[in-house]
C-alpha positions as CSV (number, residue, x, y, z in Angstrom):
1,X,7.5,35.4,-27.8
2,X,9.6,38.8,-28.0
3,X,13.1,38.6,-26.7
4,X,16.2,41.1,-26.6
5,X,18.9,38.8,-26.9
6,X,22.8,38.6,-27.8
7,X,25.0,36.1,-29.2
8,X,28.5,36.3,-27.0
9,X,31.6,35.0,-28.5
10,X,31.1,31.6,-27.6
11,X,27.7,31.0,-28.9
12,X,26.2,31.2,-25.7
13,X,22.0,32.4,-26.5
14,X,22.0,35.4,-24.3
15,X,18.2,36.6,-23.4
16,X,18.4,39.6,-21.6
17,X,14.6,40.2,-21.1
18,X,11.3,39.3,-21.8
19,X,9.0,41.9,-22.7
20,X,5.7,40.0,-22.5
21,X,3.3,41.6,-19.4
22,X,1.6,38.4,-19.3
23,X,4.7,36.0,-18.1
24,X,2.9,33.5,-15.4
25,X,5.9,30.9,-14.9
26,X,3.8,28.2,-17.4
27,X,6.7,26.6,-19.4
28,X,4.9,27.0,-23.2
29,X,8.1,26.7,-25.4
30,X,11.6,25.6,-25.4
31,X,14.5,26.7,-27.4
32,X,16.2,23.7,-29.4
33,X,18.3,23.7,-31.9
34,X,18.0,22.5,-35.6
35,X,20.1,19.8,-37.2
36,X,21.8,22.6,-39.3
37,X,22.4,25.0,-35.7
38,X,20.0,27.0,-35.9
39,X,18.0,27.9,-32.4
40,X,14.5,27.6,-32.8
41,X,11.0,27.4,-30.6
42,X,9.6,24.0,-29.9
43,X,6.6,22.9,-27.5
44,X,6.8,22.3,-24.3
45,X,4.4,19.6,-24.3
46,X,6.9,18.0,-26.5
47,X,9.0,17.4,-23.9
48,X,7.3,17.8,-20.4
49,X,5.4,15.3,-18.7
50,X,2.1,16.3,-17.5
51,X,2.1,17.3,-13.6
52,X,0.1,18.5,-10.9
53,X,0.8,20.9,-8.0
54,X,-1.7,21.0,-5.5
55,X,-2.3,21.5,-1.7
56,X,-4.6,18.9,0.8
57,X,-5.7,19.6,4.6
58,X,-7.1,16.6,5.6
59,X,-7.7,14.8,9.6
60,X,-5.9,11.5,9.6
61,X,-7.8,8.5,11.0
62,X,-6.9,6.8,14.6
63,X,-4.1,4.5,12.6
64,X,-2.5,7.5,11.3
65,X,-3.8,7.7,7.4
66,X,-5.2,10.1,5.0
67,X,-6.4,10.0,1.8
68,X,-6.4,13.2,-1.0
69,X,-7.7,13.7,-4.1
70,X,-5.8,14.7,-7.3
71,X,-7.0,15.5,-10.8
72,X,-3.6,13.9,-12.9
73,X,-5.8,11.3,-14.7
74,X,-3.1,9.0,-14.4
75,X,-1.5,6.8,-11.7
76,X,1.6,9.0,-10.6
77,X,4.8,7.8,-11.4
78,X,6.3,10.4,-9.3
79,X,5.6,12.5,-5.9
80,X,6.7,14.8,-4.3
81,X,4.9,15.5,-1.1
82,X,5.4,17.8,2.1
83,X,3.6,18.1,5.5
84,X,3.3,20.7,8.5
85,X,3.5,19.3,11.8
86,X,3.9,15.9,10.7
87,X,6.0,13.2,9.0
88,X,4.3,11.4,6.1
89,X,5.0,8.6,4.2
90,X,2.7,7.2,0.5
91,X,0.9,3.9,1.2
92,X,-1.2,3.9,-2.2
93,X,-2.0,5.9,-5.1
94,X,-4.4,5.6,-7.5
95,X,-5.8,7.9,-10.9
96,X,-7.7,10.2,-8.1
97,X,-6.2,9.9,-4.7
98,X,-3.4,9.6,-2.8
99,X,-2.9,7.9,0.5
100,X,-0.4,8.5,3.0
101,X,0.7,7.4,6.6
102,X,1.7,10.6,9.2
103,X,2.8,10.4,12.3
104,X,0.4,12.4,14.0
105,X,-3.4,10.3,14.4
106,X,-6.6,11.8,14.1
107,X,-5.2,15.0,13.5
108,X,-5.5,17.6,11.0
109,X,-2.9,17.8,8.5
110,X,-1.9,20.9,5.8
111,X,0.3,19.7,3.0
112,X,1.5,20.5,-0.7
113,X,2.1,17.7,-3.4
114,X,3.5,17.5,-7.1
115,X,2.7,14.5,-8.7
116,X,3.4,13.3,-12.0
């Protein structure tokens, strides 16, 4: 990582810009700080829990429920989940899907999820 940065006179890590051409968003590294003050680079991975972002159009059945698949691997412990045209709320969850209750029956529904 290449950074022009500045120290102000209180301390404060100052990066002014990143001069990388490849920048995506994808968290990689974090700065931390050493036991003797020093500001280093650390892994992400070291401190972010693995997540998912993903999008699901889907019909619901005649009682109102969908189910959509996700490739965490895990069980989520967390969701985050958003629907057009329709209130939703999370029945079930397993390692691969997701099932969720709309309001709106045997119709199609677009949403996005994050999981974690």
């Amino acid at each position: 990582m290449k950074f022009k940065s500045d120290v102000t006179a209180e301390s404060q890590l100052i990066l002014q810009r990143y001069v990388n051409a490849n920048y995506d968003g994808t968290l990689i590294d974090i700065l931390g700080v050493d036991s003797l003050g020093n500001v280093i680079k650390q892994q992400a991975s070291d401190f972010v829990t693995v997540e998912e972002r993903g999008s699901f159009q889907e019909t619901s059945d005649s009682n109102g429920q969908l189910t959509f698949n996700h490739n965490l691997g895990a069980i989520p412990t967390h969701i985050i989940l958003t629907c057009r045209d329709a209130v939703a709320s999370i029945i079930s969850e397993t390692s691969t899907q997701i099932t969720i209750l709309v309001s709106a029956r045997s119709t199609s529904i677009t949403g996005y999820y994050i999981i974690s």
